[in-house]
Backbone bond lengths (Angstrom), bond angles and torsions (degrees), N, CA, C in turn:
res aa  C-N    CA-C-N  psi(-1)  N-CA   C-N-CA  omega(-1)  CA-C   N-CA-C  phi
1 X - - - 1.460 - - 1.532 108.17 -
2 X 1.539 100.05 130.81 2.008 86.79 -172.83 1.673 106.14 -84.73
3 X 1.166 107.74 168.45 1.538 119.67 -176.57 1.706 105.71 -47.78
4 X 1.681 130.90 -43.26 1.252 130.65 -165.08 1.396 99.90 -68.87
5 X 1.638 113.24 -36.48 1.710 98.43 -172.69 1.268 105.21 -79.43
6 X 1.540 122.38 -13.77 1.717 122.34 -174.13 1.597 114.89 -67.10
7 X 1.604 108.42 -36.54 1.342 156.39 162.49 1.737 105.75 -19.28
8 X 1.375 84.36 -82.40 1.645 132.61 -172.26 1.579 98.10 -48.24
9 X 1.742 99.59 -82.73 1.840 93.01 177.26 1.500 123.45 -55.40
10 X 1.914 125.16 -28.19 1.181 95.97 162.12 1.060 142.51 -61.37
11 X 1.401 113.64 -53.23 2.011 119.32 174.61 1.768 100.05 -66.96
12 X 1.206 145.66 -19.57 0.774 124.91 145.10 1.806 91.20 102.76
13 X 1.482 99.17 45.38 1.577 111.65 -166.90 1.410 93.54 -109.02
14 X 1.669 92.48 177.07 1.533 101.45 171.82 1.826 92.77 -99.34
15 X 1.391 92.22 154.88 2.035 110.04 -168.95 1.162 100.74 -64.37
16 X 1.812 138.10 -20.17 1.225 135.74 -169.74 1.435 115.57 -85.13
17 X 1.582 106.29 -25.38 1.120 112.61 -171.39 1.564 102.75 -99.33
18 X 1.128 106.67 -19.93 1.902 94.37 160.41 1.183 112.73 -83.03
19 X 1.445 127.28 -15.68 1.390 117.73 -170.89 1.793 100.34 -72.86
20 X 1.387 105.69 -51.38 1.301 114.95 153.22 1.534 123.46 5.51
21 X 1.874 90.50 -99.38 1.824 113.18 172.74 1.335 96.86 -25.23
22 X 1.884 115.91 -74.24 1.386 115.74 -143.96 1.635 119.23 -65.31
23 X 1.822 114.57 -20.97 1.395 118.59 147.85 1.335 125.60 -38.56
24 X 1.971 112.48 -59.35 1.059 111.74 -161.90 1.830 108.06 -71.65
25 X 1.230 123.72 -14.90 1.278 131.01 -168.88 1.656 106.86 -88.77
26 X 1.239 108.56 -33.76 1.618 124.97 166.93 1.427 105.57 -45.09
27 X 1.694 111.35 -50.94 1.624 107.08 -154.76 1.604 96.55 -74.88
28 X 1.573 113.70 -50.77 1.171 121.57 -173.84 1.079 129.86 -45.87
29 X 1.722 98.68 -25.13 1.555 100.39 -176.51 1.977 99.76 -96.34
30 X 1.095 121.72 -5.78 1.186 114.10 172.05 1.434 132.19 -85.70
31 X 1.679 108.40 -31.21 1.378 139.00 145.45 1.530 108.11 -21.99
32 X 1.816 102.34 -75.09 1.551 111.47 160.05 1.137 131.84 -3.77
33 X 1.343 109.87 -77.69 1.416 138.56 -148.15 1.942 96.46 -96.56
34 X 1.247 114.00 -20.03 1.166 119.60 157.57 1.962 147.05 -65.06
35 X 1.214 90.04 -37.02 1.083 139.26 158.93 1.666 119.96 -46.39
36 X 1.595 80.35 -81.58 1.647 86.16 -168.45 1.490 95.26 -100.49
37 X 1.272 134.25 54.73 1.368 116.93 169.03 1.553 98.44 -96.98
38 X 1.408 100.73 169.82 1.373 102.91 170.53 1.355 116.51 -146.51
39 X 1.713 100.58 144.75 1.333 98.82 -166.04 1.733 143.65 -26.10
40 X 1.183 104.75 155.74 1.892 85.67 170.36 1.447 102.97 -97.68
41 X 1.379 111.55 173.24 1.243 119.37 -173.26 1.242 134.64 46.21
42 X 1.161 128.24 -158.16 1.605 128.29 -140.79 1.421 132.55 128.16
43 X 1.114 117.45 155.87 1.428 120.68 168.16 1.591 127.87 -23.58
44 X 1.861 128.62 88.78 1.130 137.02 -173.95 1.543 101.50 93.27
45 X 1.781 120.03 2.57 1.480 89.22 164.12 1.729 107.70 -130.13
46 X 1.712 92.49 169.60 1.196 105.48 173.83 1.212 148.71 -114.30
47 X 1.493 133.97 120.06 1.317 151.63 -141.46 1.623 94.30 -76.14
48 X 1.247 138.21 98.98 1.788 118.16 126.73 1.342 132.78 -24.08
49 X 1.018 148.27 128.07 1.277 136.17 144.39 1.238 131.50 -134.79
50 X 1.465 143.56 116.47 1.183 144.15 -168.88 2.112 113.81 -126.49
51 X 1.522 97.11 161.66 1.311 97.81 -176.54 1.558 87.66 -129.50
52 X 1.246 112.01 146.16 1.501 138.15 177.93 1.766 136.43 -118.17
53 X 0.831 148.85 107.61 1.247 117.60 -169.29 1.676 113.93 -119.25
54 X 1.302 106.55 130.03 1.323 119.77 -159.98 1.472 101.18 -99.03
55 X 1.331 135.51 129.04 1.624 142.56 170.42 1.508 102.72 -148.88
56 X 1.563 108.90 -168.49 1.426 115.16 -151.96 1.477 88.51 -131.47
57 X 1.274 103.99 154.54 1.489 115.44 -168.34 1.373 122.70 -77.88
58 X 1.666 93.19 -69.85 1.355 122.02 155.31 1.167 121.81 -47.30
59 X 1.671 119.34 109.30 1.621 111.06 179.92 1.311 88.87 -121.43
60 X 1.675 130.76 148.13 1.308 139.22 137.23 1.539 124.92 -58.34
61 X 0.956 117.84 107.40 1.455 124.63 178.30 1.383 126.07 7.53
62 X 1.172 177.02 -113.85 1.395 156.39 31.85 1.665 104.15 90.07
63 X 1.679 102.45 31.24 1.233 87.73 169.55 1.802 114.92 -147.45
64 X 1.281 132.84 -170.26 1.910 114.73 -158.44 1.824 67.13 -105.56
65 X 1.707 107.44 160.55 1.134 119.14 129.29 1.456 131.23 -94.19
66 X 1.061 106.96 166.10 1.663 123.58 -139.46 1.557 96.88 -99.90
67 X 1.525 129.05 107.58 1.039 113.58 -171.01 1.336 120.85 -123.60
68 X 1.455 117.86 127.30 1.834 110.91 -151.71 1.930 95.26 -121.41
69 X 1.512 107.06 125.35 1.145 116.17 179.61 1.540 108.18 -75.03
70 X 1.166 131.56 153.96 1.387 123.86 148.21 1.594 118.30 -150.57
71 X 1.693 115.12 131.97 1.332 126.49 -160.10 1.194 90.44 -96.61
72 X 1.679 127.18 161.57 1.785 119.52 -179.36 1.694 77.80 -166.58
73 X 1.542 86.36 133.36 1.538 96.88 173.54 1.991 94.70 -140.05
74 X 1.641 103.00 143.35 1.467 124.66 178.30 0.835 88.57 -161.15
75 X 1.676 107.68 159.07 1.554 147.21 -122.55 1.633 75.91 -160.81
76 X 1.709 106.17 110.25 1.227 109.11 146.10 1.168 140.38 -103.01
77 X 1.575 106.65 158.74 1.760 119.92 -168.60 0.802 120.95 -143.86
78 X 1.252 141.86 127.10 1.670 162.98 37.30 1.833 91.07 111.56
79 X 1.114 101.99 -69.24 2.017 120.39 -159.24 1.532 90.73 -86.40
80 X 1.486 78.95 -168.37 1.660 100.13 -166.76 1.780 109.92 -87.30
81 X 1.289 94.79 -9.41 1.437 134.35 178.61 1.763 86.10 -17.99
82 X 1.203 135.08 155.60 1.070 151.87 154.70 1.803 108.68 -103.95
83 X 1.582 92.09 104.60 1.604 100.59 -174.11 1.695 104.32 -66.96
84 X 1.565 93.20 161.44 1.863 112.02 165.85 1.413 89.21 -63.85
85 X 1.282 108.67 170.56 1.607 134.67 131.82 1.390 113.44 168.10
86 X 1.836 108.65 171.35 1.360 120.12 -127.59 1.698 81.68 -140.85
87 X 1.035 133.41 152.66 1.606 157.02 112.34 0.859 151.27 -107.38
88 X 1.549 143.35 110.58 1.270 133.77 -142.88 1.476 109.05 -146.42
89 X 1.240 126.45 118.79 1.497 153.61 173.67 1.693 98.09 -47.49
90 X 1.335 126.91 80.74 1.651 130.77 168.66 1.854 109.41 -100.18
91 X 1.114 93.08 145.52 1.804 109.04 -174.43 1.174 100.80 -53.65
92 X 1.760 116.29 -40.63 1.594 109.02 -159.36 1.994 93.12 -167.29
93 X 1.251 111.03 -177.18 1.507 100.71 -173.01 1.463 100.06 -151.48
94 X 1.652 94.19 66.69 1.548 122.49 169.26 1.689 87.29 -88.10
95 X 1.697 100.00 152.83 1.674 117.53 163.56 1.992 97.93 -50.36
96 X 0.977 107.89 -46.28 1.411 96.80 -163.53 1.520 108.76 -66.27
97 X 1.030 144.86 -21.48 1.598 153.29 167.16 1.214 94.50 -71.90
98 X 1.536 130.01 -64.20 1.649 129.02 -159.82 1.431 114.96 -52.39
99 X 1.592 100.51 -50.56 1.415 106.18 -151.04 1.399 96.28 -75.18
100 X 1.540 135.58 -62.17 1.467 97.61 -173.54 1.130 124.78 -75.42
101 X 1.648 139.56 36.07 1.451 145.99 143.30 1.287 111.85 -70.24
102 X 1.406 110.64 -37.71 1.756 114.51 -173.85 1.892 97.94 -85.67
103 X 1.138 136.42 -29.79 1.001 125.59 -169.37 1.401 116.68 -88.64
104 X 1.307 110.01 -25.49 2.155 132.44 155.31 1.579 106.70 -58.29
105 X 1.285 104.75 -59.09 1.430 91.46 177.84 1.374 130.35 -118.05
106 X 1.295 135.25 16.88 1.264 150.42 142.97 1.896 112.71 -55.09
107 X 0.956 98.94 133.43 1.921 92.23 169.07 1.792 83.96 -118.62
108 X 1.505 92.45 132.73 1.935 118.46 156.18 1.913 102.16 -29.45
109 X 1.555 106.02 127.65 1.179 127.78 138.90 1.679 130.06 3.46
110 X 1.832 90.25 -80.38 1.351 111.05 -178.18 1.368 118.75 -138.18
């Protein structure tokens, strides 16, 4: 039984309207985490960054496959340190998409 219907019969709601809440609490908490993130890198460290492209195998005849970019940036380390890192759903992985992703979430060198 998933958590929304567990949800639902306690408060004694309808399932739509928890499905609801648990959206609106999703965004908020992503907002969050948006917010207060903080840059990667810095002075003596170093940024990873790779582009990927994710599609579907299986195509039906007469039809496009579906093709999903994704940018991922980590900050590697040395220690046991639990690194940053970032992934992000981009249309395509022209300089003009990248660079202001790397310049939003990159912090300067020095």
């Amino acid at each position: 039984m998933s958590n929304q219907v567990t949800a639902a019969k306690k408060c004694a709601l309808n399932q739509s309207t928890i499905s609801r809440w648990y959206e609106k609490f999703r965004a908020l908490v992503a907002q969050h985490q948006e917010a207060s993130r903080k840059p990667l890198g810095g002075p003596g460290l170093v940024i990873e960054m790779d582009e990927s492209m994710i599609s579907r195998m299986k195509v039906p005849i007469g039809r496009r496959k579906t093709l999903i970019w994704m940018f991922g940036m980590m900050e590697r380390r040395t220690s046991d340190e639990v690194p940053q890192a970032l992934v992000i759903l981009v249309k395509d992985r022209t300089m003009s998409t990248l660079k202001p992703l790397i310049e939003k979430y990159v912090a300067p060198a020095a």
